[in-house]
N, C-alpha and C positions, 0 to 999 in steps of 0.2 A: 685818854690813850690816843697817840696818832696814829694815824695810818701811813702803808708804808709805800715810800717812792719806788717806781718803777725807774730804773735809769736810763736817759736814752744816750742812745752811741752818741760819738761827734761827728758832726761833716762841718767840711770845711767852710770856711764865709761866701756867701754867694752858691751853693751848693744848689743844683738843679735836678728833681729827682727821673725826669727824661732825658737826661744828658745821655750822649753816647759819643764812643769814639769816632772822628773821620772815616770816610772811609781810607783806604788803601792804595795805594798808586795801580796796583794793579787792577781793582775794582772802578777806576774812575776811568781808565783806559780802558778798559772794556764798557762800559755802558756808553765812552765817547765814539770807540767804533760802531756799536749798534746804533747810536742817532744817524752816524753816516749812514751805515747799511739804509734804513731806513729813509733818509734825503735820498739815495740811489733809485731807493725802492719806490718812492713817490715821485719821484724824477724831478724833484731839486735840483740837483744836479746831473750832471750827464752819468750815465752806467760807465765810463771812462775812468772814472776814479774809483774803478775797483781794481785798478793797477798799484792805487798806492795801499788798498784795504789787507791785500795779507802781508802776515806777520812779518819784519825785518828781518830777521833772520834764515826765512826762507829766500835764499838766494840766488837759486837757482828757477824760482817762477815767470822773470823775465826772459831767461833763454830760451823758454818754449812756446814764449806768444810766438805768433805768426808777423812776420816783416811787416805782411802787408796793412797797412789801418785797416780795411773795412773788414777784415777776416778779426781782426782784433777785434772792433766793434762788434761784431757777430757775436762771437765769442762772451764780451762782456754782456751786451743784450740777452743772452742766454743763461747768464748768470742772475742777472737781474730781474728774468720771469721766475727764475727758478726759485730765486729767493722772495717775491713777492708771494707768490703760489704757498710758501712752506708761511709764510709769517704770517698771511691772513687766515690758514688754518689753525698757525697754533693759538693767535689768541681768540677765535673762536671754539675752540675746541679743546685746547689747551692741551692737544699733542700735535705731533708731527715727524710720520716715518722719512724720513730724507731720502732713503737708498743706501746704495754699496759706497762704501768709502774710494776712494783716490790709491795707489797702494805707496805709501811711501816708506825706506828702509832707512833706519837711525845708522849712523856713522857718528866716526868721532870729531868730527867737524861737521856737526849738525844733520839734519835732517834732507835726506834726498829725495826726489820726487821723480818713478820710476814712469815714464808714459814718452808720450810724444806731444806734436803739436794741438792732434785733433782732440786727444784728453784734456787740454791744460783748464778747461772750464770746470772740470774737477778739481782741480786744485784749491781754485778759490772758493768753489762746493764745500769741499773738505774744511779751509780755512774758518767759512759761515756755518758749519754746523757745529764747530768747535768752542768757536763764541757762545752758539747758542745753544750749545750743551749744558753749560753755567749760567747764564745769564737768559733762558725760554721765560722765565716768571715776570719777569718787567716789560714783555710783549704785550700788551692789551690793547682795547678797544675800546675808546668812547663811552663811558653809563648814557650819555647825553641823547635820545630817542633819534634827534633830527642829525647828527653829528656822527655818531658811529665809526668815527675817522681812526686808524692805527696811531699810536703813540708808546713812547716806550717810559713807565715806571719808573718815578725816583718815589719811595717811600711808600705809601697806600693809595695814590691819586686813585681817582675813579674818574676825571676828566680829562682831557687832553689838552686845556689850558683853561683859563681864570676866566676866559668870557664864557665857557663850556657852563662852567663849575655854580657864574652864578646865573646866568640865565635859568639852570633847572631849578636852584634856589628859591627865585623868583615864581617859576611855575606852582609850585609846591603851597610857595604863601600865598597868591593868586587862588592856587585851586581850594587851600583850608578858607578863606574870605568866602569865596562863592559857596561854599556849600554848608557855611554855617547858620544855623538859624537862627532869625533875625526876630526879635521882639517885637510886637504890635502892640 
């Protein structure tokens, strides 16, 4: 008497059982803005290109900077502690209350932004917390003891780049080697 087959499904040739979809345009654009934030936040680059960080279609956020640069600088510099301040909490903590929002009124030609000049560092407030409303989870911090440095999450990293990653590596098989017991 035989026994009897179980049948299995078909997948296709080359079939990968961790495959997954890309992600999404809108997800890749947003984790590209938070690397910015974060080059701003580390001072990569200058706090000045938080003029190009919020959304395109707020349109009306340029007419409230201030003429002068160094009020603008100001401005952005303010933006840039503010967001330092929120990012190094949340990924130690893994919250972070922001404040009062910005107040802005939907129209049928987009979104308005009801203040003046000395509010506008709210605006891009409002703009980073909206980011990081959706995307707070891929804020972390370093596993690395000596390194502890901010990075932002693509997939489960626990490092903040591949020298992080194997130097702990390293420590690990170093520390099982020394403390194994050796034959006489």
């Amino acid at each position: 008497m035989s026994t009897r087959r179980t049948r299995t499904p078909l997948r296709p040739v080359g079939w990968d059982p961790s495959w997954r979809p890309p992600p999404s345009a809108d997800v890749r654009k947003n984790v590209d803005r938070l690397l910015n934030l974060l080059k701003i936040v580390n001072r990569e680059v200058p706090s000045d290109r938080l003029a190009n960080f919020a959304v395109p279609d707020f349109s009306l956020r340029v007419s409230y900077l201030p003429d002068e640069p160094n009020q603008r600088l100001a401005i952005f510099e303010e933006v840039r502690a503010w967001a330092e301040d929120g990012l190094h909490h949340l990924a130690d903590t893994g919250r972070w209350k922001p404040g009062p929002s910005v107040e802005v009124v939907i129209t049928s030609n987009g979104p308005e932004y009801i203040g003046s000049a000395e509010d506008c560092a709210g605006l891009y407030k409002s703009e980073i917390k909206e980011l990081l409303a959706h995307q707070a989870w891929r804020v972390s911090r370093c596993a690395r003891a000596k390194c502890r440095k901010l990075f932002i999450r693509k997939g489960r990293s626990e490092y903040c780049n591949s020298k992080c990653s194997n130097a702990e590596r390293a420590s690990r098989v170093y520390a099982k080697k020394k403390n194994a017991v050796r034959p006489k």
